[in-house]
C-alpha positions in Angstrom: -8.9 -39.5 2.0 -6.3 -41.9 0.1 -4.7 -39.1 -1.6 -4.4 -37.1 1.9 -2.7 -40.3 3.3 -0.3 -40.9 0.5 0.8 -36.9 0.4 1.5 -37.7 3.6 3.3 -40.9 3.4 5.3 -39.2 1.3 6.5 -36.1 3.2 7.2 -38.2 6.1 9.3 -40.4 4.0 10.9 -37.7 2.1 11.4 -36.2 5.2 13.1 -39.2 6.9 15.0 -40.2 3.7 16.7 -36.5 2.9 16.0 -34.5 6.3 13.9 -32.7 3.5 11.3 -30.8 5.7 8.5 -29.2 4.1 9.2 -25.0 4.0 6.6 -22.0 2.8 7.9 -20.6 -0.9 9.5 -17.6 -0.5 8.0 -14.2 -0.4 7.9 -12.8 -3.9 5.8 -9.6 -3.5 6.9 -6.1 -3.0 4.2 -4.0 -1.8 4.6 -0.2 -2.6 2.4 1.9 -0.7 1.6 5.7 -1.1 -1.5 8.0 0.3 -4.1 7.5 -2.7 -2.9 4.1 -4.1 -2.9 6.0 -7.5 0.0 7.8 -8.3 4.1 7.1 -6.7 3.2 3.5 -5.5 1.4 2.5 -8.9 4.5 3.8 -10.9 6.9 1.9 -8.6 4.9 -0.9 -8.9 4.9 -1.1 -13.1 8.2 -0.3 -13.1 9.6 -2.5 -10.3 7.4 -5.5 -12.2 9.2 -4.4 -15.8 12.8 -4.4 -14.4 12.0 -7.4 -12.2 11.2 -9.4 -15.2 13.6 -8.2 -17.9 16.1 -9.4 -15.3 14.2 -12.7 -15.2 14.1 -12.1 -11.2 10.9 -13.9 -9.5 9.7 -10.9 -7.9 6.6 -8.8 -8.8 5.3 -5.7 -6.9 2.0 -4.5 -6.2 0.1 -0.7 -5.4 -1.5 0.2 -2.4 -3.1 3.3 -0.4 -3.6 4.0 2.8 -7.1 6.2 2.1 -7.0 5.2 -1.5 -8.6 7.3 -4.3 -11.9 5.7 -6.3 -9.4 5.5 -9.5 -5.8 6.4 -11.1 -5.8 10.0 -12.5 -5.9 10.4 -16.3 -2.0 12.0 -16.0 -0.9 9.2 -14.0 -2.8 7.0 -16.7 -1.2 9.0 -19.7 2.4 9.3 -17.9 2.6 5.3 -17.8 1.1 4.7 -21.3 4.1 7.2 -22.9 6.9 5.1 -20.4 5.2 2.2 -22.5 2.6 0.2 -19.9 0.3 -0.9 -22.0 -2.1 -2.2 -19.6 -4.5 0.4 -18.0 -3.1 0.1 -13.6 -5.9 -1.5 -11.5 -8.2 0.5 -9.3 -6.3 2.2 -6.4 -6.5 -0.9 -2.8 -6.4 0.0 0.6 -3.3 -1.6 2.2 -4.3 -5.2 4.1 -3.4 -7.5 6.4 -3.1 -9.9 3.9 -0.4 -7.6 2.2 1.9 -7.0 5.2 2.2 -11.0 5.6 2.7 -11.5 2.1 5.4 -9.3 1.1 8.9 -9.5 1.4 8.9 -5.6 1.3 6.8 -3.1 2.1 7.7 0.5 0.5 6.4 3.4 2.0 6.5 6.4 -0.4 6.3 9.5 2.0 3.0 8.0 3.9 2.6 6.2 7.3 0.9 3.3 7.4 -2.1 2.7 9.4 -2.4 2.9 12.7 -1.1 -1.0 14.4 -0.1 -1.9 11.1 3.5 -0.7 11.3 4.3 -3.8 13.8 3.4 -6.0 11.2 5.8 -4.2 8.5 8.9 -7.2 8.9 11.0 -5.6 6.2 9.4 -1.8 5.5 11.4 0.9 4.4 10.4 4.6 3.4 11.5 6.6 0.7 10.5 9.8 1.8 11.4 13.4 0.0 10.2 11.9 -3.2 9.2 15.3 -5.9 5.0 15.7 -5.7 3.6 14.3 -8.5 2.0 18.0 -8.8 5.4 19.3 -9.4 5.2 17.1 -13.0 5.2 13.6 -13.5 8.6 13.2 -15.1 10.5 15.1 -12.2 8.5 12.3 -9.8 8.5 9.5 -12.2 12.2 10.3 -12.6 13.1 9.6 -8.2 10.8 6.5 -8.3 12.7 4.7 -11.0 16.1 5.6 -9.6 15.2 4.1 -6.3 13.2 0.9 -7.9 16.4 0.5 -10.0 18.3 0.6 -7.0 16.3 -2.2 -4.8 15.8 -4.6 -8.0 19.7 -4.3 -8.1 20.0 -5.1 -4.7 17.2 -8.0 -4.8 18.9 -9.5 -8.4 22.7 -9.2 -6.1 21.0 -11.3 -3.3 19.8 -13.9 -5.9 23.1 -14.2 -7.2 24.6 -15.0 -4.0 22.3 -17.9 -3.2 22.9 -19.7 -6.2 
C-alpha cells in the first residue's frame, strides 16, 4: 500500500512539476500475417527482426496465420537455416486480438484477415502479388526481403526524424 502511495505521490508531483504526464511506450511490434503462419509471414518476420536490429532500431516483428498450419515446413525450415537463422521459427499462431492492439503494423501478405478483425487493423497494409512459395523459395524469399528492406528503411527514416 506505501509503495502504491509513493508511486503515486510521485507522478502527481512529476506531473505538476514538468507537465510530465504519464504515456503508454510506444508500439514496437510488427505483426506479419500470411494464410498458414508458416511460410511468407515467418520469413518477413526473421528478416524484418535481423535488419531491425543490425540497424539498432527498437522494433521486432512477429508471424501469424489466419488458419495456421500445426508447424513450419521442412523447406521453409531449410530456406531460413541457409539465409543464416539459426534458431528453428516457432510453431505457426493464429492472429489475436491481442496482436492487432499491440502492433504498430500489421502486414498482410496476400491473405484477409478474419472476419471483424480488419476494424481493429489501425495501421495494416497488404503486400499482395507476392511469388507462391511453391514457385521456389528464393523467387519468394527474394519479394519478401525487398519489401521488409523497404519498411525497416522507412521505420529507421521516421526515427531519425524524431531525434
Amino acid at each position: 500500500m506505501r509503495l502504491f502511495l509513493s508511486l503515486s505521490v510521485l507522478s502527481c508531483i512529476s506531473t505538476m512539476c514538468f507537465g510530465e504526464t504519464p504515456t503508454a511506450p510506444p508500439k514496437q511490434t510488427a505483426v506479419f500475417v500470411c494464410e498458414h503462419g508458416s511460410a511468407k509471414s515467418v520469413i518477413a518476420a526473421a528478416d524484418f527482426n535481423r535488419i531491425a536490429e543490425s540497424k539498432g532500431l527498437p522494433y521486432r516483428a512477429v508471424s501469424r496465420g489466419v488458419h495456421p498450419d500445426a508447424e513450419v515446413p521442412e523447406n521453409i525450415k531449410s530456406g531460413l537455416l541457409s539465409d543464416g537463422f539459426s534458431d528453428k521459427p516457432a510453431k505457426p499462431k493464429l492472429i489475436a486480438d491481442d496482436d492487432f492492439s499491440s502492433a504498430f503494423r500489421i502486414v498482410t501478405l496476400g491473405c484477409a484477415l478474419p472476419d471483424g478483425s480488419s476494424s481493429l487493423a489501425d495501421h495494416k497494409e497488404d503486400w499482395a502479388n507476392l511469388p507462391a512459395m511453391s514457385d521456389g523459395y528464393r523467387q519468394a524469399r527474394k519479394a519478401i526481403v525487398e519489401r521488409v528492406e523497404k519498411l525497416v528503411e522507412d521505420l529507421s527514416d521516421k526515427q531519425t526524424l524524431q531525434k
